[in-house]
C-alpha positions as CSV (number, residue, x, y, z in Angstrom):
1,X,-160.1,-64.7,120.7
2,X,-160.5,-68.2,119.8
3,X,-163.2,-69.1,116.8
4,X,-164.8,-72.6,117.1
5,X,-167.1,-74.7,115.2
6,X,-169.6,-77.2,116.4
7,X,-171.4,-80.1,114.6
8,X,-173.1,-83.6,114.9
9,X,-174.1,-86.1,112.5
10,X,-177.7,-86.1,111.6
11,X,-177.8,-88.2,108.5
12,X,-176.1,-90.4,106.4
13,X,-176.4,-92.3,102.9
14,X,-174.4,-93.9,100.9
15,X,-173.7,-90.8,98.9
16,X,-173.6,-87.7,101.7
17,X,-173.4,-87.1,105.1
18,X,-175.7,-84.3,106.2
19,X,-174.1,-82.3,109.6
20,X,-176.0,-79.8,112.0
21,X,-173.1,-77.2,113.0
22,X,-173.0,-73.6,114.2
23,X,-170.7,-71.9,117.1
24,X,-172.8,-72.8,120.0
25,X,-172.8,-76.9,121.0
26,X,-176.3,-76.1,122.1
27,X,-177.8,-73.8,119.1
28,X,-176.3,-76.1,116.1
29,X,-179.0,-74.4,113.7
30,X,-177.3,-74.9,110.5
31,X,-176.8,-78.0,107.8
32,X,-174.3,-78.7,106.2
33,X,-173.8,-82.0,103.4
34,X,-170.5,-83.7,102.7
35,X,-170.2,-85.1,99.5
36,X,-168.5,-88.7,99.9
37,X,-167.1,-89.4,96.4
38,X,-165.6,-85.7,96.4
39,X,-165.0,-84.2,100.3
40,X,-167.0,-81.7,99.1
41,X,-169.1,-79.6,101.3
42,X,-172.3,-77.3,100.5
43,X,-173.6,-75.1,103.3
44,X,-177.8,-75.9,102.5
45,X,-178.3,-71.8,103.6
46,X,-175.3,-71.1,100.7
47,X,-173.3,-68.9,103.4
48,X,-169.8,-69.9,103.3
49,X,-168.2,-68.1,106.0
50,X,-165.9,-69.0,109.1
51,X,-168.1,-71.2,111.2
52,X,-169.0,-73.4,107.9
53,X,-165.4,-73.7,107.0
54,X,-164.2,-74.7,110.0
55,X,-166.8,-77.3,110.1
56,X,-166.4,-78.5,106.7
57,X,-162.6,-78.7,107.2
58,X,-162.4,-80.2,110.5
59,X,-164.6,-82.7,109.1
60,X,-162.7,-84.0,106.3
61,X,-159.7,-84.0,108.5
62,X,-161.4,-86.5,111.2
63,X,-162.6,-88.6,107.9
64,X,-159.3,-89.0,106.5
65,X,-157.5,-89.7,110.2
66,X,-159.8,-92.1,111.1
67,X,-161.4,-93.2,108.1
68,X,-165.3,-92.8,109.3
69,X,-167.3,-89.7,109.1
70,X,-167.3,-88.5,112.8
71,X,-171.0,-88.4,115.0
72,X,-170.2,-85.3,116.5
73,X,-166.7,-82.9,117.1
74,X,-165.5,-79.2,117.4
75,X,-163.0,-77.2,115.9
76,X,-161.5,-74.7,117.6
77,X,-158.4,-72.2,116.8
């Protein structure tokens, strides 16, 4: 069964980027904010589970290949 992870680019400051994510491309109810300075990520509902790790991951993965915060992508394994 393959697990995937959704999100798109809502926001950005010089600080944070702020994510909309979730499992479904068209139901990405969830926020997630990436730290710049650290590649830190906080899930704004607090649940850290599968979907908001994939995210979070995937997302620092695309920033340090390509040296932008991605507008949108998918994780999926």
């Amino acid at each position: 069964m393959a697990a995937m992870a959704y999100f798109r680019k809502v926001s950005e400051t010089e600080e944070a980027v702020e994510y909309a994510f979730g499992d479904d491309p068209d139901r990405l109810e969830r926020r997630l904010t990436m730290d710049k300075a650290s590649g830190t990520s906080t899930a704004q509902d607090a649940r850290i589970d599968h979907t908001f790790l994939k995210a979070s991951r995937k997302l620092n993965a695309l920033h340090t290949e390509r040296g932008v915060w991605p507008e949108r992508g998918m994780s999926v394994s």
